[in-house]
N, C-alpha and C positions, 0 to 999 in steps of 0.2 A: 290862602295860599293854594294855589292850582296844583295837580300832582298829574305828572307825565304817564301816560296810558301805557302799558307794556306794549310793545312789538305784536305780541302772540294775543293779547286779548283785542288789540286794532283791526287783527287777520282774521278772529275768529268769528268777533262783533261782524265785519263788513263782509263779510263771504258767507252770514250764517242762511242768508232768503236762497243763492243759491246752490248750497249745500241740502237745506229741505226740499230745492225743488228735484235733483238729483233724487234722492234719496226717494220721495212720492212717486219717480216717473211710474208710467202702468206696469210695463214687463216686472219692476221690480219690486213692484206694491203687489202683483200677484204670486210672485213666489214668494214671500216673506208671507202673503195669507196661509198659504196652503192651495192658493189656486194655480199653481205651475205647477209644473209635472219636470220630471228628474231630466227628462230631453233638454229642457229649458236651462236648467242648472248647469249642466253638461254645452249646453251651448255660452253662456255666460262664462266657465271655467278657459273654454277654448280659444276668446277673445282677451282673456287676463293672461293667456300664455304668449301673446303677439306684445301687450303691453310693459309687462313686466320683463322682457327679454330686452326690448329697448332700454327702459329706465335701468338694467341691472348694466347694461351696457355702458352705459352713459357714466352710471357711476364707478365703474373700472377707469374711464378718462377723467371724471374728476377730482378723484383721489389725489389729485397734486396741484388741486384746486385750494389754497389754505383757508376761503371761506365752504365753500361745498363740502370738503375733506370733515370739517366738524358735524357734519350728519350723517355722514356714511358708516354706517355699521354691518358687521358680519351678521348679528345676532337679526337683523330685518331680511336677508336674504330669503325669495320667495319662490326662485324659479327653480329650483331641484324638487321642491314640493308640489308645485302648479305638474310640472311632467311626470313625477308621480300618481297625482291627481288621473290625470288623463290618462296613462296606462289603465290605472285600476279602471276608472270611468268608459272607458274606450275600447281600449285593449291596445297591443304592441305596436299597432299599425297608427295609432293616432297621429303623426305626424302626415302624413298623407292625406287624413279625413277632417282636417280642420284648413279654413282658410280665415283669412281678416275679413273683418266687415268692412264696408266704406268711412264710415265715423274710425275705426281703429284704424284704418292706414294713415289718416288726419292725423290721429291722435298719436301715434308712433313718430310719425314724422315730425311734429311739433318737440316732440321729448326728446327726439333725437337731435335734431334743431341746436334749442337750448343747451344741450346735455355736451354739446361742443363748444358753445360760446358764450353763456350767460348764465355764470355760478346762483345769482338769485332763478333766472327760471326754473333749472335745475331743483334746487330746494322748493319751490312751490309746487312741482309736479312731485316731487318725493313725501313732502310733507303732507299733500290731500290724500297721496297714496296708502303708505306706511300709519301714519297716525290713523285714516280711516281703518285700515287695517287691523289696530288692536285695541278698537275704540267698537264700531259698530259692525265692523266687521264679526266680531265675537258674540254679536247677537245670531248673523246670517249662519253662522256655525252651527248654534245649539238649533236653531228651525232646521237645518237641510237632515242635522241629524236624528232630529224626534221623524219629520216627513219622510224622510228618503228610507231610513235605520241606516244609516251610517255610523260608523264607531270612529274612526282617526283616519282610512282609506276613505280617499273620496274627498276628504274637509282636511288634507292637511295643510291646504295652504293656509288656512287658517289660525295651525297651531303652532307657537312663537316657543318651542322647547327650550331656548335660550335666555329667552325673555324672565325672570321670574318672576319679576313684580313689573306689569305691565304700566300702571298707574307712575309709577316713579318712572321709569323711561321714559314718558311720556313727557312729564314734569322735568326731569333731563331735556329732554327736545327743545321743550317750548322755554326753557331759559337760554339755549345758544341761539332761539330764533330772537330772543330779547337781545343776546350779544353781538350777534351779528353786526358789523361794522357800517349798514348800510345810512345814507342818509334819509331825508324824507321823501325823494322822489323815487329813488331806489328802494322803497318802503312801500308806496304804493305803487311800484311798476312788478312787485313781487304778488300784491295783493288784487292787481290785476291778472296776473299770470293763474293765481287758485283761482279764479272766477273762470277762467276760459276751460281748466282742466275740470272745473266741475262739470261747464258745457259740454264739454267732452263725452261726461261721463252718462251725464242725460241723454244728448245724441244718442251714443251708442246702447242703450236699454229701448231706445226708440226704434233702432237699426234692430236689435235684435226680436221686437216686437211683429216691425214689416216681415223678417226673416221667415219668422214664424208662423205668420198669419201666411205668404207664400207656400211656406210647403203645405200648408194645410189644402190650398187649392189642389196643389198637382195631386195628393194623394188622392 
C-alpha cells in the first residue's frame, strides 16, 4: 500500500541541493567561520532590511488572503527588530547609509510581485524566510555573538521573544503547509517559487561578496 508524501517533506526533500548551496555561498561560509569581520554582518543586516520590509508588506495585503492569511503571524514579525539592529549597528542615520543591492531590488520585486497576486508564491517566499529564520538562523545568532560580543543589540532580529517553543511552531507551519488546499501543480509551482528565492538568496551573498571585494579596491 503506497502512503502519500506530506506537502512539507515534498518541499523540503526537493528544495534541500538548493538550500545547501545558499547556505555554502562564500560571503556566508565566511562569516559563519569567523573569517568576516562585523562590516560584513552589518552589510548583510542592511540588505534583510530592504527584504523584509517587502515581505512584511506583502503580508499586510495578504491577510484577507484565506490561504496566505493561515501563515501570517505577529509572533514572526521582523522588521522593528532588523531597524533596531541597524540603529545600534549604524547609528540614527542608518537609513540614509544603506541602499539595495542589485540581487535585492530583484528580490524585493519578486516578493512584491507575488505578494499581490499569488497566495502560494507568497507563502514560499515566507516559508524559506521565517522558517530559515528559527531554524538556522539561530545558529548565525550564537556565531555573530561569540564573534562580534554581542548580547541581544545587534542579533535581535534573530530573537523570536514570542516564539516559546520554536520547534512546535515550526511543526505548526509545516502542517498548514500539509493543509493547504493546493493541487498538484499548484504544489509544485510553489516548490518552484522556494527554489528561485533560494537563488535569490545565493545571488545576493554573491552581490555582497563583489560589494565587498570593491570597496576593498577604493580604500
Amino acid at each position: 500500500m503506497s502512503t502519500v508524501t506530506p506537502f512539507s517533506v515534498a518541499l523540503r526533500t526537493r528544495t534541500q541541493a538548493s538550500h545547501a548551496s545558499s547556505e555554502g555561498a562564500g560571503f556566508m561560509d565566511e562569516l559563519m567561520s569567523g573569517k568576516g569581520t562585523r562590516e560584513d554582518y552589518i552589510a548583510m543586516v542592511a540588505q534583510h532590511y530592504f527584504i523584509y520590509e517587502a515581505i512584511e508588506a506583502a503580508a499586510e495585503r495578504m491577510r484577507r488572503d484565506p490561504v496566505a492569511a493561515t501563515f501570517i503571524s505577529d509572533e514572526l514579525t521582523r522588521l522593528p527588530a532588523i531597524e533596531a539592529d541597524l540603529e545600534f549597528l549604524i547609528g540614527p542615520d542608518w537609513r540614509e547609509r544603506i541602499e539595495p543591492l542589485p540581487t535585492t531590488r530583484d528580490y524585493v520585486a519578486r516578493i512584491t510581485e507575488v505578494g499581490a497576486t499569488w497566495a502560494g508564491g507568497f507563502v514560499a517566499h515566507h516559508y524559506t524566510r521565517y522558517l530559515g529564520d528559527l531554524s538556522g538562523g539561530q545558529i548565525i545568532r550564537t556565531l555573530m555573538q561569540r564573534q562580534f560580543g554581542f548580547d541581544t543589540n545587534g542579533v535581535g532580529f534573530y530573537l523570536f521573544a514570542d516564539i516559546a517553543k520554536p520547534k512546535v511552531f515550526k511543526d505548526v507551519y509545516r502542517q498548514q503547509l500539509d493543509d493547504a488546499p493546493w493541487d498538484e501543480a499548484e504544489k509544485a509551482r510553489v516548490i518552484d517559487e522556494v527554489i528561485r528565492a533560494y537563488a535569490y538568496n545565493t545571488a545576493l551573498f554573491a552581490d555582497l561578496a563583489r560589494a565587498k571585494a570593491e570597496a576593498a579596491q577604493v580604500a
